[in-house]
N, C-alpha and C positions, 0 to 999 in steps of 0.2 A: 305857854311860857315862851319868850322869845331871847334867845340871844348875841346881843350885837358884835361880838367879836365872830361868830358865824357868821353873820351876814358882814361884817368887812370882809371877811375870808370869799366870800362869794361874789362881792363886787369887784375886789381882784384878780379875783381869776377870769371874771366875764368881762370886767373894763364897759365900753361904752354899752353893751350889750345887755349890762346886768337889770334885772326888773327887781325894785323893791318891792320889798311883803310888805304889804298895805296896813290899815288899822284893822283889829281883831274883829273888828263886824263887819267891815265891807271885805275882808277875808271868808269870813264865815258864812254873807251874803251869795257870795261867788260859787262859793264849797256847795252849799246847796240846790243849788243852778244845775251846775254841774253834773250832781249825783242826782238831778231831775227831780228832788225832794220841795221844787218849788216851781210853780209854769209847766209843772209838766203837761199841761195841756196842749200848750204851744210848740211848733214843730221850729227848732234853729238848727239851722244847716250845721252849723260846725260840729254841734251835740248829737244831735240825733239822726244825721244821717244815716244808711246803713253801710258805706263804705268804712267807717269809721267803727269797728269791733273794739271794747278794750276785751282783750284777753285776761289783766292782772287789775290789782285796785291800784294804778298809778296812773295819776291823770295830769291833763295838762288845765291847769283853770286861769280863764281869762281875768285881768284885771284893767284899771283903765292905764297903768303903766304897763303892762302887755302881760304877756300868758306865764304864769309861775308853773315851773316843772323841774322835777317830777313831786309831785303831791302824792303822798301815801296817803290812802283812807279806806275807810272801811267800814261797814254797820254791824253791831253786837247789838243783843238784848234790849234794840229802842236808843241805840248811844250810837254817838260816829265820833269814832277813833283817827286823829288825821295827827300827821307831820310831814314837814319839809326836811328833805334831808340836802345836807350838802354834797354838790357835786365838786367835787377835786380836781378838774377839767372845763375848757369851753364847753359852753352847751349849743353852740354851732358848727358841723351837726350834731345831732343828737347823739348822744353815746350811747350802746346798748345797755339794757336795763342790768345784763349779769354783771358788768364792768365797773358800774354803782355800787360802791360798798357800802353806802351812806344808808342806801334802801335796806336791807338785811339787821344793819344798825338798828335803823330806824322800826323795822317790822319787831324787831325782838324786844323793843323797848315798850311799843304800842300793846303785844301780845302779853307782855308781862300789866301792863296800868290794868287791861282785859280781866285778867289772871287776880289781880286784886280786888278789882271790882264786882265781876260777876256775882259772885258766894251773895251778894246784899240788894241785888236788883229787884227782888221781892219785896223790900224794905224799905220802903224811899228814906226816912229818917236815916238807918244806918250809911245807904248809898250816899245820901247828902253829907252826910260824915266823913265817910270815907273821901269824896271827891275835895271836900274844903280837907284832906290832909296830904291831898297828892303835891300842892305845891312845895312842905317842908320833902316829901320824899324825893321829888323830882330833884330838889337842890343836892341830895345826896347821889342819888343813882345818874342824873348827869348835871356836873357843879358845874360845868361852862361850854356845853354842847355836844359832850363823844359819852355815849352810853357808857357807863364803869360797871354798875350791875343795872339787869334786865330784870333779874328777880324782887319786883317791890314789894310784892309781902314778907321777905325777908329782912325789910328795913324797918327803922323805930320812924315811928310817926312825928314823936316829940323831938325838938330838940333837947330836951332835959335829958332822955333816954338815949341820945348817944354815946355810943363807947368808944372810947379814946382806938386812933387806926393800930391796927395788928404792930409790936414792936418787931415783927421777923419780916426784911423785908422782903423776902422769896413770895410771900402770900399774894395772890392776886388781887384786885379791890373786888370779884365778881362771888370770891369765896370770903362768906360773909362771916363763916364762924369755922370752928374747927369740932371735927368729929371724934367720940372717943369709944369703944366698944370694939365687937368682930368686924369684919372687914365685910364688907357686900355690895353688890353690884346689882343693880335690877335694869334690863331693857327689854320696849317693849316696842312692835314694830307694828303702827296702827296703819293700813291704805283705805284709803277711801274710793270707791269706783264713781265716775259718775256716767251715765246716760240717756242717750233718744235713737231711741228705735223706729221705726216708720213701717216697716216690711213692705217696702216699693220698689219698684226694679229702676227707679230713675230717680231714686235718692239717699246718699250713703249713708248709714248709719255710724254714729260719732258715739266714740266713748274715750274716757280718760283716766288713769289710778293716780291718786297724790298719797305718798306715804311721806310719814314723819317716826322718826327714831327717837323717844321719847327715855331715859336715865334718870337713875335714881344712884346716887354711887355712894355711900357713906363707909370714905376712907380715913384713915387717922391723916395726918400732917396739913402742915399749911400749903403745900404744893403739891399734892401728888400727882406723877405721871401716871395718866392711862391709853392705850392704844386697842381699840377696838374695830373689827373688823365686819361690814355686810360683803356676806356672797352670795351668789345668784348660779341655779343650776346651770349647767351644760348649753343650752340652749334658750337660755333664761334672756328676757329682753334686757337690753341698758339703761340704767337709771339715768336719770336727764332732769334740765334743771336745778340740778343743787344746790341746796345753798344750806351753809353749814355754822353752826352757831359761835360767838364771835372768841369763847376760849378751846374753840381749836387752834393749835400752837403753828400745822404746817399740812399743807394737804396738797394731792398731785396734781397740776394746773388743769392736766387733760381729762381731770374728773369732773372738774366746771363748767369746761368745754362746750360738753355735750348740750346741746338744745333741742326741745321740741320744735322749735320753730324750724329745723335746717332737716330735711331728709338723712333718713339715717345710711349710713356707707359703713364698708367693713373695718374701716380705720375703728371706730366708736370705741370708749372706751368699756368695757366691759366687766370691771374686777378683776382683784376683792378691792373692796373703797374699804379703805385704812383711814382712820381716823385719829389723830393722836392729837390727848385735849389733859387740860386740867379741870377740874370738875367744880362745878360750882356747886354750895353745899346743898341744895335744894334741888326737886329735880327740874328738870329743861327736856329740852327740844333737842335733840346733838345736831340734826339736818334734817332737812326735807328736800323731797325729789317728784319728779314725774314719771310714767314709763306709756310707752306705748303697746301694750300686751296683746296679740295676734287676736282675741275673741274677748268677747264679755262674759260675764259669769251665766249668767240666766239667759236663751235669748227666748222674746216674746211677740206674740201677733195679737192685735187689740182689735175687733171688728164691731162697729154699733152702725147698726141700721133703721131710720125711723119707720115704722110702719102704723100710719094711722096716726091711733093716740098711746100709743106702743113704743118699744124701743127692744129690738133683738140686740142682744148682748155676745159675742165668742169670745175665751181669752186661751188664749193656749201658752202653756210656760214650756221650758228646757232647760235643763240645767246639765251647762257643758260637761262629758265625760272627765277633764281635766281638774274639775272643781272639787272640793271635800265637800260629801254629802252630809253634814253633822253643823247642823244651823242654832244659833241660840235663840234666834227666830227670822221668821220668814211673814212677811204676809203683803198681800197684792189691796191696795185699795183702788177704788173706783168709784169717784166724785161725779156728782150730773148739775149741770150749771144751769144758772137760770132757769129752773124749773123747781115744780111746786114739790112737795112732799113725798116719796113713794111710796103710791096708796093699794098697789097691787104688786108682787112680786113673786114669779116663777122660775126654781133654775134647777139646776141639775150639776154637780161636781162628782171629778172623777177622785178626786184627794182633800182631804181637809174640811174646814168648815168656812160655811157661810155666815157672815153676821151682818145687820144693819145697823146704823148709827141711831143717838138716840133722837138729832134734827134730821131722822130721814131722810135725806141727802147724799146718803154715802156707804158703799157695800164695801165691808173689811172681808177680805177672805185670807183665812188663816191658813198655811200651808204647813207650819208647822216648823218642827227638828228636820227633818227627814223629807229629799223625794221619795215618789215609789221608785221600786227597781229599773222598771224601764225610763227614769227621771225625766218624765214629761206628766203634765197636769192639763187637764182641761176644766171650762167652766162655761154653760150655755144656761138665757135665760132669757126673759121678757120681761119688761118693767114698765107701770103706765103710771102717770103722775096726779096730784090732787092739783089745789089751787094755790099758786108761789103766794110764801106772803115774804115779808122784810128780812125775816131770820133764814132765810134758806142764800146760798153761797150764787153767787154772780161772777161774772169774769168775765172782762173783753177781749179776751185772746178765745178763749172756748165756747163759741157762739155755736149754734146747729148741730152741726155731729161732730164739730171740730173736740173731739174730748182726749183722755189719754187714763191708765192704768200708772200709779204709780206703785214701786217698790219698795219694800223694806227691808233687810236684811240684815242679818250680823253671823259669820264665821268665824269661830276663834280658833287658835292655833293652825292658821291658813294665810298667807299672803299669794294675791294673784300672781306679784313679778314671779313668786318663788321665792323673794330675796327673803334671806335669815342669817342671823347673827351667831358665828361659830364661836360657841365657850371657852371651847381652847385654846383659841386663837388670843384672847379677851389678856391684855399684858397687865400688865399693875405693876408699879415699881416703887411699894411701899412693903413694911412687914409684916407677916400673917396671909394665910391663904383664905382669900375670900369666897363668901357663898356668890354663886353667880345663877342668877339665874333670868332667861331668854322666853322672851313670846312674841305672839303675832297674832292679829286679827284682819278682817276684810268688813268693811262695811261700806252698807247703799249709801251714798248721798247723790238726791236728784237723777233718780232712775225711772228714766217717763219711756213710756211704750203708746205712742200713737194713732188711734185711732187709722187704718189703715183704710178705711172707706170714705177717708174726709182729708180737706187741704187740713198740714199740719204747720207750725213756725219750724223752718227749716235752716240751717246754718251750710251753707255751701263750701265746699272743700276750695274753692275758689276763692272765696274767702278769708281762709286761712291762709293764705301763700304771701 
Protein backbone atom coordinates (compact mmCIF):
# COMPACT_ATOMS: atom_id res chain seq x y z
CA UNK A 1 0.00 0.00 0.00
CA UNK A 2 1.45 3.31 -0.83
CA UNK A 3 0.66 6.78 0.32
CA UNK A 4 1.08 9.82 -1.48
CA UNK A 5 0.52 12.52 0.97
CA UNK A 6 3.42 10.61 2.90
CA UNK A 7 5.57 10.61 0.42
CA UNK A 8 4.82 14.65 -0.31
CA UNK A 9 5.60 14.84 3.47
CA UNK A 10 8.92 13.31 2.56
CA UNK A 11 9.93 15.22 -0.30
CA UNK A 12 9.56 18.27 1.86
CA UNK A 13 11.30 17.63 4.20
CA UNK A 14 14.39 16.30 2.04
CA UNK A 15 13.84 18.97 -0.96
CA UNK A 16 16.36 18.37 -3.65
CA UNK A 17 17.77 15.32 -1.83
CA UNK A 18 14.55 13.31 -1.72
CA UNK A 19 14.64 9.60 -3.53
CA UNK A 20 11.21 8.60 -4.84
CA UNK A 21 9.82 4.87 -3.97
CA UNK A 22 10.00 3.35 -7.22
CA UNK A 23 7.29 0.95 -8.87
CA UNK A 24 6.05 -1.95 -6.42
CA UNK A 25 8.46 -4.36 -8.49
CA UNK A 26 11.51 -2.62 -9.16
CA UNK A 27 10.96 -1.86 -5.25
CA UNK A 28 10.47 -5.34 -4.44
CA UNK A 29 13.30 -6.28 -7.03
CA UNK A 30 15.74 -4.25 -5.02
CA UNK A 31 14.26 -5.45 -1.42
CA UNK A 32 15.46 -8.86 -2.40
CA UNK A 33 18.95 -7.89 -3.55
CA UNK A 34 19.35 -6.53 -0.51
CA UNK A 35 18.16 -9.24 1.85
CA UNK A 36 20.62 -11.40 -0.52
CA UNK A 37 17.39 -13.61 -1.37
CA UNK A 38 18.52 -13.14 -5.00
CA UNK A 39 22.53 -13.10 -6.56
CA UNK A 40 23.32 -14.23 -3.54
CA UNK A 41 26.11 -15.83 -5.15
CA UNK A 42 27.61 -12.85 -6.28
CA UNK A 43 29.85 -10.89 -4.03
CA UNK A 44 28.76 -6.59 -4.24
CA UNK A 45 30.90 -4.56 -2.29
CA UNK A 46 28.21 -2.20 -0.87
CA UNK A 47 26.11 -5.57 0.47
CA UNK A 48 28.32 -7.86 1.43
CA UNK A 49 31.24 -6.56 2.49
CA UNK A 50 32.18 -7.31 6.15
CA UNK A 51 32.64 -3.90 7.33
CA UNK A 52 29.17 -3.40 6.73
CA UNK A 53 27.33 -5.42 9.96
CA UNK A 54 23.49 -4.63 10.00
CA UNK A 55 22.76 -5.08 13.49
CA UNK A 56 18.74 -4.41 13.23
CA UNK A 57 16.31 -5.19 10.04
CA UNK A 58 16.72 -1.58 8.76
CA UNK A 59 18.37 -1.21 5.69
CA UNK A 60 19.40 1.03 3.21
CA UNK A 61 18.21 -0.34 -0.60
CA UNK A 62 19.64 1.01 -3.54
CA UNK A 63 17.44 2.34 -6.33
CA UNK A 64 18.25 3.69 -9.74
CA UNK A 65 17.02 7.15 -8.08
CA UNK A 66 19.47 6.51 -5.17
CA UNK A 67 19.33 4.54 -1.76
CA UNK A 68 15.69 4.54 0.04
CA UNK A 69 16.29 4.46 3.91
CA UNK A 70 15.40 3.30 6.38
CA UNK A 71 13.53 0.31 4.95
CA UNK A 72 12.03 -1.99 7.79
CA UNK A 73 11.88 -5.71 6.85
CA UNK A 74 12.00 -8.60 7.96
CA UNK A 75 11.28 -12.72 7.26
CA UNK A 76 8.28 -14.66 8.99
CA UNK A 77 7.18 -18.15 8.08
CA UNK A 78 8.43 -17.91 4.31
CA UNK A 79 6.89 -14.02 4.05
CA UNK A 80 8.86 -10.75 4.13
CA UNK A 81 7.28 -8.08 6.00
CA UNK A 82 8.70 -4.72 4.79
CA UNK A 83 7.65 -0.77 5.10
CA UNK A 84 9.15 2.58 4.58
CA UNK A 85 8.58 4.68 7.44
CA UNK A 86 8.63 8.42 7.40
CA UNK A 87 11.46 10.37 8.46
CA UNK A 88 10.19 13.83 10.14
CA UNK A 89 13.79 15.17 9.41
CA UNK A 90 16.69 15.43 6.67
CA UNK A 91 18.18 12.40 6.21
CA UNK A 92 21.51 14.22 5.67
CA UNK A 93 23.16 12.94 8.04
CA UNK A 94 21.71 10.20 8.97
CA UNK A 95 19.64 10.39 12.14
CA UNK A 96 19.90 7.71 14.64
CA UNK A 97 17.64 4.91 14.35
CA UNK A 98 16.19 5.68 18.22
CA UNK A 99 15.14 9.24 17.08
CA UNK A 100 12.85 7.58 14.14
CA UNK A 101 9.67 7.26 15.45
CA UNK A 102 8.32 6.26 12.10
CA UNK A 103 10.47 2.87 12.63
CA UNK A 104 8.54 1.52 16.09
CA UNK A 105 5.28 2.92 14.15
CA UNK A 106 6.11 1.13 11.45
CA UNK A 107 7.65 -2.30 13.35
CA UNK A 108 4.21 -2.50 15.54
CA UNK A 109 2.10 -2.30 12.54
CA UNK A 110 4.34 -5.01 10.56
CA UNK A 111 4.25 -7.30 13.94
CA UNK A 112 0.58 -6.90 14.10
CA UNK A 113 -0.12 -7.96 9.72
CA UNK A 114 2.59 -10.89 11.47
CA UNK A 115 0.07 -11.44 14.33
CA UNK A 116 -2.78 -11.93 11.80
CA UNK A 117 -1.45 -13.83 9.42
CA UNK A 118 0.56 -16.35 11.03
CA UNK A 119 -2.40 -18.56 12.80
CA UNK A 120 -3.18 -19.64 8.46
CA UNK A 121 0.53 -20.10 7.13
CA UNK A 122 -0.23 -23.96 7.20
CA UNK A 123 -3.25 -23.07 4.96
CA UNK A 124 -2.42 -21.51 1.72
CA UNK A 125 -6.16 -21.00 0.87
CA UNK A 126 -7.05 -19.41 4.32
CA UNK A 127 -3.42 -17.31 4.18
CA UNK A 128 -4.44 -16.33 0.46
CA UNK A 129 -7.70 -15.15 2.11
CA UNK A 130 -6.45 -13.47 4.74
CA UNK A 131 -3.78 -11.55 2.58
CA UNK A 132 -6.62 -10.40 -0.18
CA UNK A 133 -8.34 -8.80 3.21
CA UNK A 134 -5.44 -6.88 4.52
CA UNK A 135 -6.07 -4.15 1.97
CA UNK A 136 -9.75 -3.35 3.37
CA UNK A 137 -8.03 -3.71 7.12
CA UNK A 138 -4.89 -1.64 6.33
CA UNK A 139 -7.60 1.26 5.18
CA UNK A 140 -8.83 0.97 8.66
CA UNK A 141 -5.85 0.62 10.94
CA UNK A 142 -3.82 3.23 8.92
CA UNK A 143 -6.54 5.44 6.66
CA UNK A 144 -3.73 7.76 5.39
CA UNK A 145 -0.21 6.82 6.64
CA UNK A 146 0.07 7.09 10.86
CA UNK A 147 -0.64 3.53 12.31
CA UNK A 148 -4.29 4.08 14.52
CA UNK A 149 -4.33 0.45 15.64
CA UNK A 150 -1.54 -2.06 15.23
CA UNK A 151 -3.85 -4.81 16.33
CA UNK A 152 -5.52 -6.13 12.86
CA UNK A 153 -7.06 -9.10 13.99
CA UNK A 154 -9.05 -7.00 16.02
CA UNK A 155 -10.62 -5.35 12.88
CA UNK A 156 -13.65 -6.30 10.60
CA UNK A 157 -12.50 -7.49 7.36
CA UNK A 158 -15.60 -6.38 5.49
CA UNK A 159 -16.59 -3.25 5.09
CA UNK A 160 -20.34 -4.17 5.66
CA UNK A 161 -19.08 -5.23 9.19
CA UNK A 162 -17.99 -1.96 10.28
CA UNK A 163 -19.33 -0.17 13.22
CA UNK A 164 -20.03 3.22 13.21
CA UNK A 165 -16.50 5.12 15.52
CA UNK A 166 -17.11 5.09 19.37
CA UNK A 167 -19.72 8.16 20.20
CA UNK A 168 -17.29 9.01 23.47
CA UNK A 169 -14.61 10.89 22.25
CA UNK A 170 -12.03 10.19 25.16
CA UNK A 171 -11.71 6.48 23.52
CA UNK A 172 -8.57 6.02 21.69
CA UNK A 173 -8.91 4.69 17.83
CA UNK A 174 -6.18 1.80 19.07
CA UNK A 175 -9.03 0.56 21.76
CA UNK A 176 -11.17 -1.10 19.54
CA UNK A 177 -14.00 -2.22 21.78
CA UNK A 178 -14.93 -1.71 25.26
CA UNK A 179 -14.68 -4.42 28.15
CA UNK A 180 -17.35 -5.26 30.56
CA UNK A 181 -16.87 -7.86 33.54
CA UNK A 182 -13.89 -7.86 36.73
CA UNK A 183 -11.12 -6.00 36.16
CA UNK A 184 -7.69 -7.85 35.20
CA UNK A 185 -4.38 -7.32 34.30
CA UNK A 186 -2.07 -9.99 32.98
CA UNK A 187 1.92 -9.26 32.23
CA UNK A 188 4.25 -11.30 31.19
CA UNK A 189 7.94 -10.76 30.74
CA UNK A 190 9.44 -12.97 27.99
CA UNK A 191 13.77 -12.51 27.35
CA UNK A 192 15.31 -14.10 25.03
CA UNK A 193 19.25 -14.84 25.23
CA UNK A 194 21.03 -15.27 22.32
CA UNK A 195 24.74 -16.77 21.83
CA UNK A 196 28.50 -17.92 20.40
CA UNK A 197 30.77 -19.31 22.54
CA UNK A 198 34.25 -20.38 21.03
CA UNK A 199 36.23 -21.18 24.42
CA UNK A 200 39.52 -19.53 22.81
CA UNK A 201 41.68 -17.29 24.71
CA UNK A 202 41.97 -14.92 21.52
CA UNK A 203 38.30 -14.61 20.99
CA UNK A 204 35.36 -12.95 22.97
CA UNK A 205 32.62 -14.63 23.35
CA UNK A 206 29.23 -12.46 22.45
CA UNK A 207 25.99 -12.88 24.03
CA UNK A 208 22.73 -10.69 24.04
CA UNK A 209 19.00 -10.86 26.14
CA UNK A 210 16.00 -9.02 24.17
CA UNK A 211 13.08 -8.93 26.48
CA UNK A 212 9.57 -7.87 25.49
CA UNK A 213 6.72 -6.98 28.10
CA UNK A 214 3.83 -8.66 26.73
CA UNK A 215 -0.27 -7.30 28.57
CA UNK A 216 -3.32 -8.36 28.54
CA UNK A 217 -5.58 -5.65 30.52
CA UNK A 218 -9.36 -6.13 30.29
CA UNK A 219 -10.59 -2.99 31.88
CA UNK A 220 -14.06 -1.48 31.79
CA UNK A 221 -14.12 2.15 30.16
CA UNK A 222 -13.35 3.75 26.98
CA UNK A 223 -10.10 5.26 28.31
CA UNK A 224 -8.63 3.77 31.15
CA UNK A 225 -5.51 4.85 32.85
CA UNK A 226 -2.81 2.36 33.75
CA UNK A 227 0.69 2.95 35.09
CA UNK A 228 2.96 0.08 35.34
CA UNK A 229 6.23 -0.46 36.57
CA UNK A 230 9.61 -2.85 35.62
CA UNK A 231 12.36 -3.15 38.34
CA UNK A 232 15.52 -4.60 38.34
CA UNK A 233 17.43 -5.79 41.48
CA UNK A 234 20.25 -3.89 43.27
CA UNK A 235 22.80 -4.51 41.01
CA UNK A 236 20.78 -5.71 38.21
CA UNK A 237 22.08 -4.53 34.51
CA UNK A 238 20.14 -1.52 32.67
CA UNK A 239 17.57 -2.00 30.11
CA UNK A 240 18.75 -0.42 26.75
CA UNK A 241 17.26 0.11 23.66
CA UNK A 242 13.64 0.64 24.34
CA UNK A 243 11.23 1.17 22.60
CA UNK A 244 7.78 1.32 23.83
CA UNK A 245 4.37 0.86 22.20
CA UNK A 246 2.79 3.69 20.68
CA UNK A 247 -0.33 4.04 23.49
CA UNK A 248 1.98 4.93 25.95
CA UNK A 249 0.84 8.46 26.97
CA UNK A 250 4.44 9.73 28.46
CA UNK A 251 7.58 8.25 29.31
CA UNK A 252 11.29 9.47 30.91
CA UNK A 253 13.56 10.58 27.92
CA UNK A 254 16.63 9.22 29.87
CA UNK A 255 14.97 5.81 29.58
CA UNK A 256 15.38 5.79 25.68
CA UNK A 257 18.65 7.13 26.07
CA UNK A 258 20.23 4.32 26.96
CA UNK A 259 21.94 2.27 23.91
CA UNK A 260 23.72 -0.81 23.41
CA UNK A 261 25.71 0.83 21.01
CA UNK A 262 27.46 3.65 23.55
CA UNK A 263 29.57 2.05 26.47
CA UNK A 264 27.73 1.94 29.64
CA UNK A 265 29.02 4.80 32.41
CA UNK A 266 27.41 5.39 35.77
CA UNK A 267 25.14 8.21 34.63
CA UNK A 268 22.74 4.96 32.82
CA UNK A 269 19.58 5.12 33.61
CA UNK A 270 18.63 2.29 35.82
CA UNK A 271 15.01 2.26 37.24
CA UNK A 272 11.97 1.57 37.90
CA UNK A 273 10.90 2.36 34.08
CA UNK A 274 7.35 3.54 34.57
CA UNK A 275 5.09 3.25 32.05
CA UNK A 276 1.90 5.07 31.84
CA UNK A 277 -0.27 3.73 28.84
CA UNK A 278 -4.02 3.40 27.82
CA UNK A 279 -4.51 -0.05 26.89
CA UNK A 280 -5.65 -1.39 23.86
CA UNK A 281 -8.34 -3.96 24.22
CA UNK A 282 -6.35 -6.95 22.93
CA UNK A 283 -3.12 -7.92 24.22
CA UNK A 284 0.21 -6.09 22.79
CA UNK A 285 3.75 -5.75 23.33
CA UNK A 286 3.93 -2.42 26.09
CA UNK A 287 8.02 -2.39 25.04
CA UNK A 288 10.96 -4.10 24.29
CA UNK A 289 14.47 -3.57 25.41
CA UNK A 290 18.16 -5.02 25.31
CA UNK A 291 20.39 -5.53 28.35
CA UNK A 292 23.89 -6.49 28.51
CA UNK A 293 24.02 -9.19 31.67
CA UNK A 294 27.64 -9.80 33.07
CA UNK A 295 27.58 -13.87 31.99
CA UNK A 296 25.33 -16.22 29.94
CA UNK A 297 23.14 -18.65 31.32
CA UNK A 298 24.89 -21.99 30.39
CA UNK A 299 28.55 -21.65 29.66
CA UNK A 300 29.85 -24.50 27.18
CA UNK A 301 33.09 -26.14 25.61
CA UNK A 302 32.34 -28.01 22.27
CA UNK A 303 35.61 -30.29 21.22
CA UNK A 304 35.43 -32.72 17.82
CA UNK A 305 38.27 -34.15 16.55
CA UNK A 306 38.65 -36.15 13.31
CA UNK A 307 40.37 -39.32 13.87
CA UNK A 308 40.50 -41.56 10.84
CA UNK A 309 37.17 -42.48 9.83
CA UNK A 310 36.06 -41.41 13.41
CA UNK A 311 34.99 -38.27 14.97
CA UNK A 312 35.72 -37.77 19.03
CA UNK A 313 33.13 -35.86 20.43
CA UNK A 314 33.50 -33.70 24.21
CA UNK A 315 30.80 -31.42 25.34
CA UNK A 316 30.94 -29.98 28.76
CA UNK A 317 27.88 -27.70 29.85
CA UNK A 318 27.58 -25.17 33.20
CA UNK A 319 25.10 -23.68 34.29
CA UNK A 320 25.93 -20.33 36.07
CA UNK A 321 25.43 -20.44 39.90
CA UNK A 322 23.15 -17.17 39.31
CA UNK A 323 20.61 -19.06 37.18
CA UNK A 324 17.24 -20.94 38.42
CA UNK A 325 17.84 -24.51 38.17
CA UNK A 326 14.08 -25.64 37.31
CA UNK A 327 13.97 -25.81 33.16
CA UNK A 328 10.70 -26.65 31.30
CA UNK A 329 13.23 -28.05 29.08
CA UNK A 330 16.81 -28.18 28.16
CA UNK A 331 18.45 -30.03 25.55
CA UNK A 332 21.89 -29.70 23.58
CA UNK A 333 21.76 -30.84 19.90
CA UNK A 334 24.61 -31.63 17.79
CA UNK A 335 24.17 -31.61 13.88
CA UNK A 336 27.26 -33.31 11.50
CA UNK A 337 27.33 -31.69 8.03
CA UNK A 338 28.18 -33.05 5.13
CA UNK A 339 28.50 -36.41 6.05
CA UNK A 340 26.66 -39.71 5.47
CA UNK A 341 24.41 -41.28 8.07
CA UNK A 342 25.73 -42.31 11.61
CA UNK A 343 26.43 -45.73 11.32
CA UNK A 344 28.37 -46.39 14.47
CA UNK A 345 27.96 -44.52 17.73
CA UNK A 346 29.67 -44.58 21.21
CA UNK A 347 29.30 -42.23 24.09
CA UNK A 348 29.20 -41.95 27.45
CA UNK A 349 26.85 -39.13 29.52
CA UNK A 350 27.35 -37.84 33.04
CA UNK A 351 23.27 -36.60 33.07
CA UNK A 352 20.50 -37.16 30.82
CA UNK A 353 19.85 -38.98 27.79
CA UNK A 354 21.19 -39.42 24.53
CA UNK A 355 18.93 -39.78 21.50
CA UNK A 356 19.55 -39.98 17.66
CA UNK A 357 17.44 -38.40 14.88
CA UNK A 358 15.43 -40.44 12.77
CA UNK A 359 17.80 -38.99 9.25
CA UNK A 360 20.78 -39.95 11.46
CA UNK A 361 22.39 -36.68 11.21
CA UNK A 362 21.78 -35.36 14.46
CA UNK A 363 22.53 -36.32 18.36
CA UNK A 364 19.52 -34.55 20.66
CA UNK A 365 20.81 -34.90 24.06
CA UNK A 366 18.21 -34.32 26.54
CA UNK A 367 19.36 -32.68 29.90
CA UNK A 368 16.20 -32.36 31.22
CA UNK A 369 14.13 -30.11 34.22
CA UNK A 370 17.04 -30.27 36.38
CA UNK A 371 21.21 -29.88 36.47
CA UNK A 372 22.96 -32.15 38.88
CA UNK A 373 23.88 -30.51 42.07
CA UNK A 374 27.26 -29.73 41.08
CA UNK A 375 25.49 -28.09 37.74
CA UNK A 376 27.86 -29.26 35.21
CA UNK A 377 27.22 -31.97 32.54
CA UNK A 378 29.43 -33.78 30.51
CA UNK A 379 29.18 -35.89 27.28
CA UNK A 380 32.15 -38.04 25.38
CA UNK A 381 31.76 -40.13 22.48
CA UNK A 382 32.90 -41.45 18.82
CA UNK A 383 31.04 -41.42 15.92
CA UNK A 384 31.92 -42.82 12.28
CA UNK A 385 29.70 -42.32 9.28
CA UNK A 386 27.95 -44.45 6.43
CA UNK A 387 27.69 -43.08 2.85
CA UNK A 388 26.11 -39.29 2.49
CA UNK A 389 23.26 -39.44 0.26
CA UNK A 390 20.94 -36.28 -0.72
CA UNK A 391 18.74 -36.26 2.42
CA UNK A 392 21.41 -35.87 5.03
CA UNK A 393 22.12 -31.79 6.03
CA UNK A 394 24.93 -29.72 4.06
CA UNK A 395 26.14 -26.28 4.98
CA UNK A 396 28.91 -23.99 3.73
CA UNK A 397 29.87 -22.34 6.79
CA UNK A 398 30.43 -25.96 8.62
CA UNK A 399 32.86 -27.60 6.39
CA UNK A 400 35.71 -30.17 8.32
CA UNK A 401 35.41 -29.77 11.93
CA UNK A 402 34.12 -26.34 11.57
CA UNK A 403 30.84 -27.58 13.57
CA UNK A 404 29.03 -26.24 16.68
CA UNK A 405 26.51 -27.60 19.61
CA UNK A 406 23.41 -25.90 19.70
CA UNK A 407 20.86 -24.98 22.67
CA UNK A 408 17.70 -25.18 23.66
CA UNK A 409 16.03 -23.97 26.68
CA UNK A 410 13.09 -22.58 28.32
CA UNK A 411 13.07 -21.08 32.29
CA UNK A 412 9.82 -20.04 33.48
CA UNK A 413 9.37 -17.70 36.13
CA UNK A 414 13.07 -16.44 35.61
CA UNK A 415 14.38 -13.36 33.79
CA UNK A 416 18.29 -13.04 33.36
CA UNK A 417 18.31 -8.92 33.80
CA UNK A 418 16.34 -9.90 37.05
CA UNK A 419 13.97 -7.46 35.76
CA UNK A 420 10.14 -7.99 37.19
CA UNK A 421 7.18 -6.38 37.35
CA UNK A 422 5.88 -5.12 40.89
CA UNK A 423 1.95 -5.77 41.53
CA UNK A 424 1.83 -3.19 43.76
CA UNK A 425 3.17 -0.91 42.14
CA UNK A 426 0.63 -1.74 38.90
CA UNK A 427 -1.98 1.77 39.11
CA UNK A 428 -5.36 1.51 37.48
CA UNK A 429 -7.43 4.47 37.57
CA UNK A 430 -10.81 2.90 36.75
CA UNK A 431 -13.50 1.05 39.36
CA UNK A 432 -13.02 -2.25 41.03
CA UNK A 433 -9.95 -3.97 42.25
CA UNK A 434 -8.42 -5.99 39.62
CA UNK A 435 -6.82 -9.41 39.53
CA UNK A 436 -3.21 -8.90 38.60
CA UNK A 437 -1.35 -11.18 37.79
CA UNK A 438 2.91 -11.20 36.77
CA UNK A 439 5.38 -13.58 35.11
CA UNK A 440 8.60 -14.24 33.41
CA UNK A 441 10.32 -16.61 31.26
CA UNK A 442 14.05 -17.02 29.79
CA UNK A 443 14.48 -18.67 26.67
CA UNK A 444 17.43 -19.88 24.02
CA UNK A 445 17.32 -18.36 20.76
CA UNK A 446 20.53 -18.98 18.59
CA UNK A 447 22.72 -20.47 21.28
CA UNK A 448 25.71 -21.91 19.34
CA UNK A 449 28.75 -23.30 21.27
CA UNK A 450 31.85 -23.73 18.85
CA UNK A 451 33.65 -26.21 17.96
CA UNK A 452 36.79 -25.12 20.02
CA UNK A 453 39.42 -27.38 17.88
CA UNK A 454 38.27 -25.70 14.51
CA UNK A 455 38.24 -22.06 12.88
CA UNK A 456 34.72 -20.88 13.94
CA UNK A 457 32.55 -17.37 11.96
CA UNK A 458 33.58 -14.98 14.39
CA UNK A 459 32.11 -11.50 14.98
CA UNK A 460 34.96 -9.11 16.41
CA UNK A 461 34.21 -6.65 19.15
CA UNK A 462 36.02 -4.43 16.77
CA UNK A 463 33.38 -4.52 14.91
CA UNK A 464 30.80 -3.61 16.85
CA UNK A 465 32.21 -0.09 17.71
Amino acid sequence: RRYPTVEIRAETFNGSTHVPVPSDSTFLKALLFELRLVDDHIFVEHRDTCTRINHSSVYSVRTEGGDLWPVLAFQKSGLIYACLPLVEETLEPRPPLLTVSGLSQGLALLLGIVDYISPSRKNEAEMTAKIGQLRNLLIQACPLGTPLNTNIRSLNSSFDDIQEMPTDENQPAWRSSTYKGKPQVNVCITEKVKCMQYDKRDVVDVWQVYGAVNCKCDIEGSAPNVTLSLNLPTNGPPLQDIVVHHCVTSVDPAMLMSSSAEPLDDSVYNGPYKFPFIPPSDSFNLCYYTSQVPVPPILGCYQLIEEGSQLKITVNLKLHESIKNSFAYCEARIPFFNRGPIAQLEYKVSYGQLDLSREKSLLVWIIGQKFPKSLEVSLTGTVSFGTAGKEHPTDYVCTGNTAYVKLYFRIPDFTLTGCYVDQHSIQIFAPGKPKITASGELISSDYYIWNSKAPAPMLYKTLLD
